[in-house]
Every structure is written in C-alpha cells, then in structure tokens.
Residue frames relative to the residue before (quaternion, step in Angstrom):
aa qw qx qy qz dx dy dz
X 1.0000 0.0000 0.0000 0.0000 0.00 0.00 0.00
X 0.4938 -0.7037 0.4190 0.2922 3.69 -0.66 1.08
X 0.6595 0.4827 -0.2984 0.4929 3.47 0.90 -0.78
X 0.5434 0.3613 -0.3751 0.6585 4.01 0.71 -0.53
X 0.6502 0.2650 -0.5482 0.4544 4.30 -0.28 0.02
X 0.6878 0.4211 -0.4870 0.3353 3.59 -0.08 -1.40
X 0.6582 0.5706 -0.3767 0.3150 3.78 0.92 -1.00
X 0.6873 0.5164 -0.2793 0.4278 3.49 1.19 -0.50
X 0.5858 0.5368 -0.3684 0.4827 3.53 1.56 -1.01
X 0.5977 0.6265 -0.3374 0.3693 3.59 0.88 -0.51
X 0.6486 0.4573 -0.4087 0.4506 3.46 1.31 -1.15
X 0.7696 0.4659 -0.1794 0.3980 3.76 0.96 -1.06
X 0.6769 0.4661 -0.0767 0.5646 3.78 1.30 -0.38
X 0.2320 -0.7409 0.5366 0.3305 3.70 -0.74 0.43
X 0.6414 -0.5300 0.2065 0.5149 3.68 -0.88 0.17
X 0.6492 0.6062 -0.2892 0.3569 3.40 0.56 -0.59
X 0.5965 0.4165 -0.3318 0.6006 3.48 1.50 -0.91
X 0.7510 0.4054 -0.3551 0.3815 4.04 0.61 -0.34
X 0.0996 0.8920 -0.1589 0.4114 3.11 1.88 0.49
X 0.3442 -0.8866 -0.2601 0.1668 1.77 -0.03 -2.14
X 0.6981 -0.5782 0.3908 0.1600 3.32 -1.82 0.98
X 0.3214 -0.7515 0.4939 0.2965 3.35 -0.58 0.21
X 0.6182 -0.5237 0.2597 0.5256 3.81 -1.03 0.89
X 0.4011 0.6145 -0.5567 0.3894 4.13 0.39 -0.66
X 0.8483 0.4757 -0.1669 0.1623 2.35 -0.31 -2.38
X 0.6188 0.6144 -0.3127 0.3766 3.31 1.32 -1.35
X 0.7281 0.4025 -0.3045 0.4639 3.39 0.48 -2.00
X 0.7582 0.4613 -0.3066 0.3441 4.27 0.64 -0.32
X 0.4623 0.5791 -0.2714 0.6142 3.29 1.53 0.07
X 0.6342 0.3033 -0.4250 0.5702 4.14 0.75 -1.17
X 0.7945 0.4554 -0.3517 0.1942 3.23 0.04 -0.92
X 0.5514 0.5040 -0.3830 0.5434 3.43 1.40 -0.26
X 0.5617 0.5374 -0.4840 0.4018 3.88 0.59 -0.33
X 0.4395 0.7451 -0.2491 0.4355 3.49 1.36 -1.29
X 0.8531 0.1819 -0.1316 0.4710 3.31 0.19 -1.10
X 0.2984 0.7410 -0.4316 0.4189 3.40 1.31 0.16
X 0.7428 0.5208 -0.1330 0.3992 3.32 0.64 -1.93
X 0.7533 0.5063 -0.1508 0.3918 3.01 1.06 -1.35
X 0.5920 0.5426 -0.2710 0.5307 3.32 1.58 -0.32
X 0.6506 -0.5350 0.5209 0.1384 3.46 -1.56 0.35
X 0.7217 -0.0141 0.1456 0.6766 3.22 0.90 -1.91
X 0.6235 -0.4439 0.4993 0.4061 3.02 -1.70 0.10
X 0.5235 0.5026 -0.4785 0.4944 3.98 0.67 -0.55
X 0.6779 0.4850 -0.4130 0.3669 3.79 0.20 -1.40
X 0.7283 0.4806 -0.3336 0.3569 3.65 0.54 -0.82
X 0.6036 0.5103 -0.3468 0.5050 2.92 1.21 -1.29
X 0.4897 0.6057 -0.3670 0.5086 4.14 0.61 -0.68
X 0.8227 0.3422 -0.2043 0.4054 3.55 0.10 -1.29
X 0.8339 0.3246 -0.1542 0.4190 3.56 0.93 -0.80
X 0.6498 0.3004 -0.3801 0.5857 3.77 1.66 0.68
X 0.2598 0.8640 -0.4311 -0.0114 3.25 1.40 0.59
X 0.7138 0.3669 -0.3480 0.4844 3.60 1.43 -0.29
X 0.6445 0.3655 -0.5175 0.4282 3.63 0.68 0.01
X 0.3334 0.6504 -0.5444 0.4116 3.80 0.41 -0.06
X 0.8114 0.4236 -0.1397 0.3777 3.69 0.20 -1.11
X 0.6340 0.5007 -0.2331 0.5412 3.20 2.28 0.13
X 0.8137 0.3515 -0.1431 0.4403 3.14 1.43 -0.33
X 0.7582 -0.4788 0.3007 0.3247 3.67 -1.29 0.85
X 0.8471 0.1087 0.0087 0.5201 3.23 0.90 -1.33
X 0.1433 -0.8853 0.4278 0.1127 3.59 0.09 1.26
X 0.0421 0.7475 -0.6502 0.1290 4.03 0.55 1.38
X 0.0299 0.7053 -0.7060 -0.0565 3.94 0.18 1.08
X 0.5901 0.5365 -0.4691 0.3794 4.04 0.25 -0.79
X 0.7260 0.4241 -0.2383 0.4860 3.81 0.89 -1.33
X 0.6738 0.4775 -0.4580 0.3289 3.34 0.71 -0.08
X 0.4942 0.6432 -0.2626 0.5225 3.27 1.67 -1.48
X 0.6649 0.4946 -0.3694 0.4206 4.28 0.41 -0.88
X 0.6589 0.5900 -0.2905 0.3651 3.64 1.26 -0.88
X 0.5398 0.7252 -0.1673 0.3934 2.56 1.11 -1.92
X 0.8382 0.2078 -0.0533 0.5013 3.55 0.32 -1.34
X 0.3915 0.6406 -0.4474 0.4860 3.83 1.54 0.23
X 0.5955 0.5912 -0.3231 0.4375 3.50 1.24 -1.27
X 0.8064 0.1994 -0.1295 0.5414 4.11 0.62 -0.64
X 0.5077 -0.7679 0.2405 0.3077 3.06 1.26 1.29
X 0.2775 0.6806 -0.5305 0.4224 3.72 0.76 1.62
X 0.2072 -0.6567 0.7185 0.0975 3.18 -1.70 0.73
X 0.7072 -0.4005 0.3310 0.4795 3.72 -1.09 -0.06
X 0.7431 0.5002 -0.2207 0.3860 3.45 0.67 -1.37
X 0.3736 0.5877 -0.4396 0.5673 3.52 1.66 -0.53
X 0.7260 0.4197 -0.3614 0.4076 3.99 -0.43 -1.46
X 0.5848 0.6879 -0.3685 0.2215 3.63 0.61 -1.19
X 0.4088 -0.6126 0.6009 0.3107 4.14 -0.95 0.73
C-alpha cells in the first residue's frame, strides 16, 4: 500500500530526500525497508530479497549487495532497523 511505504520512507529518510525519489524507487525502497524489519541480519535480508538471483551467480555476497543497495539512498542497516 503506497501510503504504509511513503509512511515508512519517512521514518528512515527526511522529507526532502523522499522527495526526492522517483515513484520506482519509492515503492522498491518501502518494500525493501519491510524486509529489513522482518529480518534478523543484514545477510537474512540480503538472503530473502536476492533469493533468485543468488542462484545465478558465482559469488553469493547477498548482505554486501543489500549494504549497497541501500548506500545508494544514503542508508545503513541501522537506519532500516524498527
């Protein structure tokens, strides 16, 4: 639901950086914050949310990918965190 993401980019983002984001970015960003919460570790997310490319690639760094991923909108793990 757009209104439960924008409500979540807000807890982790000032307004201006969720701004701004572009609509993609937004609805793929709440939903990755989502599983953030729901995870334990940063590996577990990263596990849960490249779970089919993982299975395509040589080197399977799902935590390092998941750290980038969210480096790009200037998050850290502890940012995503409830």
């Amino acid at each position: 639901d757009r209104l439960e993401g924008d409500a979540l980019l807000a807890e982790v983002m000032t307004s201006d950086q969720a701004a701004a984001l572009d609509r993609f970015d937004r609805v793929q960003l709440a939903d990755v914050i989502r599983v953030c919460r729901q995870s334990k570790t940063l590996s577990d997310a990263g596990r849960t949310l490249f779970a089919q490319s993982r299975q395509r690639r040589a080197s399977t760094n799902d935590s390092d990918r998941l750290r980038k991923y969210l480096a790009k909108f200037g998050l850290a793990w502890a940012d995503v965190q409830a």
